[in-house]
N, C-alpha and C positions, 0 to 999 in steps of 0.2 A: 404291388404296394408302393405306396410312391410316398418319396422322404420328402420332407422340410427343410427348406434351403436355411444356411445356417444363419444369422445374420451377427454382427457384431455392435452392431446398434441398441441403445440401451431405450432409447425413445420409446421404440413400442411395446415395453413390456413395463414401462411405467407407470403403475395403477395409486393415487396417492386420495386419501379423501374421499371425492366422489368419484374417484374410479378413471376418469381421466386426467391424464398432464395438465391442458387447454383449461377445465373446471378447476385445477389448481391454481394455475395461475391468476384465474380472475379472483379467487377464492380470497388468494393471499392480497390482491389488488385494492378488492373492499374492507377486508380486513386487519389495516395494516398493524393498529394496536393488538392482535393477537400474535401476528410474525412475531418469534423472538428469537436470537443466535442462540445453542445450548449453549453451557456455560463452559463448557470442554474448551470450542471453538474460540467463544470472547477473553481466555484464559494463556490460550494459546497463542493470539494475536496481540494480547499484553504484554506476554512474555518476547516477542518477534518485536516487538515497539520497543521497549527496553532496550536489547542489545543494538537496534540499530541505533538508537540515539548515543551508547556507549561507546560504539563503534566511530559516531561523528565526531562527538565530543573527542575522542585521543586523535585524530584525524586533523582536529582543528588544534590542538596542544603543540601535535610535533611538528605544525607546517612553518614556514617563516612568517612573521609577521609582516605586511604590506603598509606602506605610509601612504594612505589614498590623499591624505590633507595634510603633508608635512606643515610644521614648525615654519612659518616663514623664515625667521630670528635664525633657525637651527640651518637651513637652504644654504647651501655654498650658490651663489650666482656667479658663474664666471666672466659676467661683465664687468662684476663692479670689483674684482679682485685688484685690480690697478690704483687705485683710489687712493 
């Protein structure tokens, strides 16, 4: 009696719809207004958008502020200190 090698691959034992992968995916391809995320998953990734935005925002609170376009007025220039 002779066994069946084990595999760890999930590919071929993917039956979705009409039974292949390959039919799936064109399936989903012409179909795109039926694709839809469950709402588990778009609840999920709401909540992950949130905290990282939360996460930027105090990120951008405690960092120092940068003068990319000082004050001219405000400018020490140390040529004109002599004047």
């Amino acid at each position: 009696m002779t066994r069946r090698k084990k595999t760890r691959s999930l590919a071929d034992k993917v039956q979705i719809r009409t039974g292949k992968r390959k039919d799936f995916k064109k399936w989903r391809h012409d179909h795109p207004d039926q694709v839809t995320s469950s709402t588990r998953f778009t609840q999920k990734k709401r909540q992950q958008r949130k905290l990282q935005a939360a996460r930027k925002q105090a990120r951008q609170e405690e960092s120092q502020p940068i003068a990319i376009h000082p004050d001219p007025a405000s400018h020490d220039d140390p040529k004109r200190k002599d004047d």
